[in-house]
LOBADREN-331580 format. One line per field, with one value per residue (C-alpha): residue in one letter; x, y, z. Coordinates in Angstrom, 1 decimal, always signed. Layout:
<pazas>
residuo [A / ...];
c1 [X / ...];
c2 [Y / ...];
c3 [Z / ...];
</pazas>
This chain:
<pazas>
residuo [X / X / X / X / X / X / X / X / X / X / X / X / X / X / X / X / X / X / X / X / X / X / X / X / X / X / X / X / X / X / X / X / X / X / X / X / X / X / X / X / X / X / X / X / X / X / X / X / X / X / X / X / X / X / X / X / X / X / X / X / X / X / X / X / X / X / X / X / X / X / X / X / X / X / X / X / X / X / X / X / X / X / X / X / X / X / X / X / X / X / X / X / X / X / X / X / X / X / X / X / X / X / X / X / X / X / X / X / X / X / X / X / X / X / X / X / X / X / X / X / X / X / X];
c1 [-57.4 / -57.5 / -56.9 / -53.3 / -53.6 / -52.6 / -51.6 / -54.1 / -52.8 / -50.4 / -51.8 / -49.6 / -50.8 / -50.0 / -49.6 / -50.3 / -52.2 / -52.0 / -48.1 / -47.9 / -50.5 / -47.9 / -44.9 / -46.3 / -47.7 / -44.5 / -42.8 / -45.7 / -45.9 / -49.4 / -52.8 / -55.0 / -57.9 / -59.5 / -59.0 / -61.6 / -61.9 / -58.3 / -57.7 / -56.1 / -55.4 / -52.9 / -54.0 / -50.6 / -51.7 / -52.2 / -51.1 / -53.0 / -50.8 / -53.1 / -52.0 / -54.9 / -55.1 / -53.9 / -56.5 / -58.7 / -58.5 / -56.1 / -53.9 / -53.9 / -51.8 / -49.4 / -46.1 / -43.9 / -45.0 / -42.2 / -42.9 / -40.5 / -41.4 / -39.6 / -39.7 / -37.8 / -36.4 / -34.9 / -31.0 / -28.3 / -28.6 / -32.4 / -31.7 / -28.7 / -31.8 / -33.8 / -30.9 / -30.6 / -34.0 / -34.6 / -32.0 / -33.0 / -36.4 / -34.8 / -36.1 / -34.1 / -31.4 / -31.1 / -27.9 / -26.7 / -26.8 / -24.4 / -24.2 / -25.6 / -24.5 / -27.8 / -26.0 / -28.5 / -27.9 / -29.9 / -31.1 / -33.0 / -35.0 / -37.5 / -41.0 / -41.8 / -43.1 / -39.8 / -41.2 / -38.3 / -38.4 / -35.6 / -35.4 / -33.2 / -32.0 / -30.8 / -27.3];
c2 [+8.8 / +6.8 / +3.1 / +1.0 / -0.8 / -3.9 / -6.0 / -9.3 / -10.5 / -10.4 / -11.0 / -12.6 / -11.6 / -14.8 / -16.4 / -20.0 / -20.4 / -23.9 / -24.3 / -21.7 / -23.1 / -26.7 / -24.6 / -22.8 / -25.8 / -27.6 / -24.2 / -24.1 / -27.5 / -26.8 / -27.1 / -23.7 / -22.6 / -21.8 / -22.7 / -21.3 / -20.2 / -18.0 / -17.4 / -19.4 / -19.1 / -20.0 / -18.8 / -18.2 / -17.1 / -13.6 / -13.3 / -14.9 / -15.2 / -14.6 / -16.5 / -14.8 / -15.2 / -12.4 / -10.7 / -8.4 / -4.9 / -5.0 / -6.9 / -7.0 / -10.1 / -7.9 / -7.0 / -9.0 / -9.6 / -8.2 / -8.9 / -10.2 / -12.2 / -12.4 / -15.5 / -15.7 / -18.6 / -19.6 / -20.3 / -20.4 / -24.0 / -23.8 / -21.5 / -24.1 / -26.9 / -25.0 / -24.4 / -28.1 / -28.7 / -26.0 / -27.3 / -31.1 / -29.9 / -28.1 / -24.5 / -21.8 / -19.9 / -17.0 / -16.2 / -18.6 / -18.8 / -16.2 / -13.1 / -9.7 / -6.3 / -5.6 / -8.8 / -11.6 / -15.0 / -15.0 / -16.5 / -16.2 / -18.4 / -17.6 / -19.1 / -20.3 / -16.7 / -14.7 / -14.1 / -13.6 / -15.5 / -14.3 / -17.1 / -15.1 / -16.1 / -13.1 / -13.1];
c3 [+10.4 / +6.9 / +8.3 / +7.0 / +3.5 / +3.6 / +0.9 / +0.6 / -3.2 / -5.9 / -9.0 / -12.1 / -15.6 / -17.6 / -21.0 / -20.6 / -16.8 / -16.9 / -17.3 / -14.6 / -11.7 / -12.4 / -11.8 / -8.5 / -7.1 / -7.4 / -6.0 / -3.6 / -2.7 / -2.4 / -4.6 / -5.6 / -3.4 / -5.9 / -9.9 / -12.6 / -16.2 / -16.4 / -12.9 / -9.8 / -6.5 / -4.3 / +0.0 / +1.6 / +4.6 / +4.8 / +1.3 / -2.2 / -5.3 / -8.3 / -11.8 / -14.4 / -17.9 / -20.0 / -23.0 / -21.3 / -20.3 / -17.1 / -18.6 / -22.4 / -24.0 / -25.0 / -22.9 / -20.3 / -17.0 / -15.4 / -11.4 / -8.6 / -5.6 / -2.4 / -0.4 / +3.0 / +4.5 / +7.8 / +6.5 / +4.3 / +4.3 / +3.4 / +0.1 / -0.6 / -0.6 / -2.5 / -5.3 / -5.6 / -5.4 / -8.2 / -10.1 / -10.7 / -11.5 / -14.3 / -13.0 / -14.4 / -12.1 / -12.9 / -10.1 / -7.6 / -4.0 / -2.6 / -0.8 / -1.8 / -1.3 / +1.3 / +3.5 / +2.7 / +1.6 / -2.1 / -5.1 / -8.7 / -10.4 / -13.4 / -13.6 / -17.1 / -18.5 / -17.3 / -13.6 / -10.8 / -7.2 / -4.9 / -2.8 / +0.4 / +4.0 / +6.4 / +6.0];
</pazas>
């Protein structure tokens, strides 16, 4: 039997790597592991989130990055922090705090190159 994958990183193609490691360690609250010519990482436990430069052959500096993260948290009340924590660091929302159709408490915000965060709470 072909052992489970499991996921160990989530790697962001981006622009401008510098603007984006300042806008994940302030999401973060956390510095990189690691930081190096185009590339940084962020350990979230189980997880590493990946910023790399774009130009070479996996990811060319054309196109949009196009990805979505998922971050849980323990409340409605937390998500409502977050929203006006987001907001006075001028981070843009994308949709409010509110209920969605799947019955979680949820939000949007865009990273400075277009990324998505749903920020949810179990409803």
């Amino acid at each position: 039997m072909t052992p489970a994958l499991t996921l160990a990183e989530v790697v962001i193609p981006c622009r401008d790597v510098t603007r984006q490691r300042g806008f994940y360690e302030r999401i973060l609250e956390r510095s990189p592991a690691e930081a190096g010519a185009g590339s940084v990482r962020f350990d979230l436990g189980a997880l590493a989130l990946v910023l790399r430069a774009r130009g070479d052959a996996l990811f060319p500096r054309e196109g949009t990055p196009g990805v979505m993260l998922r971050f849980h948290l323990a409340s409605r009340d937390e998500v409502e922090r977050w929203h006006r924590r987001l907001l006075m660091s001028h981070v843009a929302v994308l949709d409010a705090p509110g209920l969605r159709p799947c019955g979680d408490f949820e939000m949007h915000v865009a990273d400075p190159e277009g990324n998505v965060l749903a920020l949810a709470a179990a409803g």
